[in-house]
N, C-alpha and C positions, 0 to 999 in steps of 0.2 A: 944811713938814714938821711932823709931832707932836712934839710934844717928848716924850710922854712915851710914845711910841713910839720914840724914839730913844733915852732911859733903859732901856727894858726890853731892847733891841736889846742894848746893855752888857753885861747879863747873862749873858747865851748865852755856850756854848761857846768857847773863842777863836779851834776852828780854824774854826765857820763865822761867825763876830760880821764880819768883814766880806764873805761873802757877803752877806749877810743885811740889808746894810747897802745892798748892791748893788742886792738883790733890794726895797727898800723904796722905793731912790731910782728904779727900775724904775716901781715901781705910783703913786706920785708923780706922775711924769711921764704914765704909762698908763692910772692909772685914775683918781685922785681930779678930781673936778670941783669946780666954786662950790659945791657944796650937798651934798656926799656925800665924804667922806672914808674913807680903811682906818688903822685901829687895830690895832695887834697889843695883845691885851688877855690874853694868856699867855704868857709863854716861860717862864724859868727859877723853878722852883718849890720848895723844900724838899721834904725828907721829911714833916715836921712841916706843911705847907701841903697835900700830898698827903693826909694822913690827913686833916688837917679835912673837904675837898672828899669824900672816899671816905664820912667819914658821915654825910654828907648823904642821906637819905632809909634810912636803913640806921639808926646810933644817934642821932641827929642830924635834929631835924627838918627839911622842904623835898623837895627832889626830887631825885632822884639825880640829879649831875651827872659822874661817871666811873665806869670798873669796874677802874680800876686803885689799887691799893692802894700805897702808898710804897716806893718802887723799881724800878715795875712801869710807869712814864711817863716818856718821852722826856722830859716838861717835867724831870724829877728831876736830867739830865744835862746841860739846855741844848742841847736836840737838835731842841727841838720849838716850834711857834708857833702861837697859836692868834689868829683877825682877828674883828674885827666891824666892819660899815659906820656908822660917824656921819652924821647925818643931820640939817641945817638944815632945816629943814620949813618955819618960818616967814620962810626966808629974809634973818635977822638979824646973821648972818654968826657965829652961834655955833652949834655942833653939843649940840645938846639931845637927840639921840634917838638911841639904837643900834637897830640894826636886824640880824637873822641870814639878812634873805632874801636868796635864793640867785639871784632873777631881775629884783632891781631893776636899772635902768640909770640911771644917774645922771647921765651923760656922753651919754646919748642916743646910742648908736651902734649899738644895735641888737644889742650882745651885753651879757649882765649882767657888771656890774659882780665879782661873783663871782666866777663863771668868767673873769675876765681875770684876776685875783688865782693862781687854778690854773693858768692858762694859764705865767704868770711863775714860780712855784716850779717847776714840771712840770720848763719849761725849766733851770733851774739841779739839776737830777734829785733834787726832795723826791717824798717823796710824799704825797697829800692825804688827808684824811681814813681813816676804820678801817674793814677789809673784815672782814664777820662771817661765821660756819661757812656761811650760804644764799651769799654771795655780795654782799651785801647793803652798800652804802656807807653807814654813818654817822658821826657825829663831823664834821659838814661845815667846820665853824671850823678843824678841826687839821692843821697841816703837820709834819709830820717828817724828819729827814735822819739816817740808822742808819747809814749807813758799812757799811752788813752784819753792825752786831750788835744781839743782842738785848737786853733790860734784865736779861736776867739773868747774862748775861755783862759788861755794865757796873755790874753792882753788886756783883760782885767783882775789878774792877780798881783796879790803883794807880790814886791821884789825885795831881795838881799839889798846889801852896800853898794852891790856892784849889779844893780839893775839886772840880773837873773830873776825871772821866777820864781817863787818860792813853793816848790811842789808837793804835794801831800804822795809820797809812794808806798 
């Protein structure tokens, strides 16, 4: 297991910190092989972490990498995950290389390594990635679990000690 995938796991929300826990020791077992590993390389994010990310490619040089502004992202609340595959390339037994593609197989089994990662949140009822006004999937890294609400109804909820949301389920 990652270790520091399983720091970040910490982060999250408490009511799903161990699903999520479930759902990692899942893709563990499911998907990582000798030479390809999953990272959870986002969960729990600041407000202040949100804005830097939002100016990017806006005030802020680089490329835009979100279109939600602080408050306006699952990761704000601990609701959200975002994965990327590590990847031993040269077979060294160190992971040197992240990788976003969505049809590597790594495990050889003849489904991508990705979508077995979908396959496993699907099941515990996340949902994957961000559907846009055409219909359109992007966002393919992001997993969310909304309980049925939206950010902007969690960003005027009481919180806990520890600035979570405090959610009625």
């Amino acid at each position: 297991m990652d270790s520091t995938t399983i720091k970040r796991i910490e982060l999250l929300h408490p009511v799903i910190r161990q699903e999520v826990k479930d759902i990692y020791r899942e893709i563990v077992t499911k998907v990582n092989s000798k030479y390809c590993q999953v990272r959870f390389s986002d969960t729990l994010r600041t407000f202040e972490q949100q804005e830097q990310l939002y100016a990017k490619g806006r005030t802020k040089p680089g490329n835009k990498v979100t279109w939600a502004k602080a408050g306006y992202s699952y990761h704000n609340y601990g609701l959200a995950v975002d994965i990327v595959l590590l990847l031993d390339q040269d077979k060294n037994g160190t992971f040197e290389s992240a990788s976003w593609d969505t049809t590597f197989d790594g495990d050889n089994d003849r489904i991508a390594d990705w979508l077995e990662v979908v396959k496993i949140f699907n099941s515990y009822g996340w949902q994957w990635g961000l559907i846009n006004s055409k219909g359109k999937r992007y966002d393919l890294p992001h997993f969310q679990k909304t309980f049925g609400y939206k950010t902007s109804q969690l960003k005027k909820m009481k919180t806990d000690k520890f600035g979570y949301p405090i959610l009625s389920l």
